[in-house]
C-alpha positions in Angstrom: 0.0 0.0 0.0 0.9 3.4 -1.3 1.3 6.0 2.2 1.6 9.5 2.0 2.4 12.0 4.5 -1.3 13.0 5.1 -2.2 10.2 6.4 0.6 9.5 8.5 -0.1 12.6 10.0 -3.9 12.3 10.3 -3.6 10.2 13.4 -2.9 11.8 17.1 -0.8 8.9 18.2 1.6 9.0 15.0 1.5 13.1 15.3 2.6 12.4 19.0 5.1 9.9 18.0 6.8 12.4 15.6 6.5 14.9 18.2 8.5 13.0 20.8 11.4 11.8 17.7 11.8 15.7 16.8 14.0 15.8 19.8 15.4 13.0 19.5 15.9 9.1 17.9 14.9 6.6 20.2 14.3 3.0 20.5 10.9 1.5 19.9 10.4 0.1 23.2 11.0 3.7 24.7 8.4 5.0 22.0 6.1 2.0 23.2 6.2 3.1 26.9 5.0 6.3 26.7 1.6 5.4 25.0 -1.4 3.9 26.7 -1.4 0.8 23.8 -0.6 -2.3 23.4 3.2 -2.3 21.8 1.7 -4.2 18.5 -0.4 -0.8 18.2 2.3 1.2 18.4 4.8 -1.2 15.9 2.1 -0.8 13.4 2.2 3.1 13.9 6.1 3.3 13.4 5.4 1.0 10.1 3.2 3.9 8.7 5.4 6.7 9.2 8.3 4.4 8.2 6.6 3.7 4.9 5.6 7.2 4.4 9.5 8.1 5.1 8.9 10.4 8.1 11.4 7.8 10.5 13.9 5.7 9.8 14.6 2.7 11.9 18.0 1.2 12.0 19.2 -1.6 13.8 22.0 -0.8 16.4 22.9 -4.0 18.9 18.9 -5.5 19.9 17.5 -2.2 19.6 15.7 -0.9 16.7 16.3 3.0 17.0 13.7 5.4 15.0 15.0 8.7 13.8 12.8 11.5 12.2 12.7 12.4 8.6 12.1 16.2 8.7 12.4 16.8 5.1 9.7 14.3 4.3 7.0 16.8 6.5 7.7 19.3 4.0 4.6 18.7 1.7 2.2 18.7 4.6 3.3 22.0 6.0 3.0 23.7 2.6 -0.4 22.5 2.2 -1.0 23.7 5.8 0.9 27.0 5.1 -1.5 28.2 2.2 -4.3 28.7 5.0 -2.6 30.2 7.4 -3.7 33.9 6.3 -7.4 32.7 6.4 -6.8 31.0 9.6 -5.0 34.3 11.0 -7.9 37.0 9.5 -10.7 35.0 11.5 -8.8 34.6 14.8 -8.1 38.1 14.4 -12.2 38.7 13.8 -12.8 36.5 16.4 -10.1 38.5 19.1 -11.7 41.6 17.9 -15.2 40.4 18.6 -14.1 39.4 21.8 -12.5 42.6 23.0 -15.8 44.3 21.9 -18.1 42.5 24.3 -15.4 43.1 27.2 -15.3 46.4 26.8 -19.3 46.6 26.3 -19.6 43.9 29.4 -17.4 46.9 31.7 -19.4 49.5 30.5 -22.7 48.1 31.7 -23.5 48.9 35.4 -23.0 45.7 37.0 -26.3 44.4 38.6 -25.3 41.9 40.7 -24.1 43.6 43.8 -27.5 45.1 44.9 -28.8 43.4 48.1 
């Protein structure tokens, strides 16, 4: 089967896994610990992003180290990056809108401390 970076990212426990190998390679089992799954779950999570080239695993003594592929994130973050104004404009609407009805909510005489 044919993976892509999409969906390797479309899961939150790959997305975490990635997120914990961006500081640093580590071995599965380490990988496996920090994950409420069975290590199976996990294995077949490190296959995905191995097949969509995000890790690498290599072999060193018993333990099978996975390392991050950086470069292979590229095309998701330049799909990502072509929102980013749209994204930006509404969260600016939205902290604008927000502002407005604090400043119209201090203005108001408050009601609540008469007996």
């Amino acid at each position: 089967m044919r993976r892509d970076v999409f969906q390797a990212i479309a899961d939150p426990v790959r997305r975490d896994i990635i997120e914990l190998l961006a500081a640093d390679s580590l071995p599965v089992n380490s990988i496996a610990e920090k994950f409420d799954i069975s290590r199976p779950a996990v294995s077949k999570h490190l296959k995905v992003l191995q097949e969509c080239g995000i890790i690498n695993i290599n072999r060193i003594g018993r333990e099978r180290y996975c390392q991050i592929q950086p470069g292979k994130l590229i095309p998701a973050f330049l799909w990502i990056e072509q929102y980013r104004s749209l994204w930006e404009d509404r969260v600016d609407s939205f902290d604008r809108y927000l502002s407005k009805l604090k400043s119209e909510k201090e203005l108001k005489p408050n009601n609540d401390d008469r007996p």
